[in-house]
C-alpha positions in Angstrom: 86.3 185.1 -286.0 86.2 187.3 -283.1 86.5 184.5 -280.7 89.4 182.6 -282.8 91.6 185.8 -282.5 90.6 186.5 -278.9 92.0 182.3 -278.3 95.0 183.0 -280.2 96.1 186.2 -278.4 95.5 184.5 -275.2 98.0 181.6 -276.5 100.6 183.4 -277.2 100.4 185.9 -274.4 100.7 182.9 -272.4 104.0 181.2 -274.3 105.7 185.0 -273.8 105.0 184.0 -269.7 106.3 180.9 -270.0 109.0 181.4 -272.2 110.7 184.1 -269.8 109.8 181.7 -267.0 112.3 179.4 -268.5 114.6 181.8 -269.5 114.9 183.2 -266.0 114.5 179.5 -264.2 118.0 179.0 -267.0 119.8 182.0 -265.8 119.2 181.3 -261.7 116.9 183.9 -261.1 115.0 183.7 -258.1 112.2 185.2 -260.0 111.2 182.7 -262.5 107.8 182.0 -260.9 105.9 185.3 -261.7 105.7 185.5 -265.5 103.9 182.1 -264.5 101.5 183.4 -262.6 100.8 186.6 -264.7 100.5 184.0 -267.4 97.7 182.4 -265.0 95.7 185.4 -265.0 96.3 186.3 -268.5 94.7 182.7 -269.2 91.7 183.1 -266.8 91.1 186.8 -268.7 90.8 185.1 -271.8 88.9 182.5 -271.5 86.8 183.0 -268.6 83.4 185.3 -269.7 
């Protein structure tokens, strides 16, 4: 159980990175690269041991 809520709080972590990714890639901000790679580490934290 531990490890299913651990996968799912990864997951969505992730979608919030690449959700304002898009949202900034939409708007023309420069920017739009970096909740991608905080989404990359936030990935590797959570599933990496």
């Amino acid at each position: 159980m531990e490890e299913l809520i651990k996968y799912v709080a990864t997951v969505l972590a992730f979608a919030i990175c690449l959700g304002s990714s898009v949202y900034l890639a939409d708007k023309g901000n420069a920017a739009w690269g970096w909740p991608l790679v905080a989404g990359v580490f936030i990935i590797a934290a959570g599933f990496l041991p």
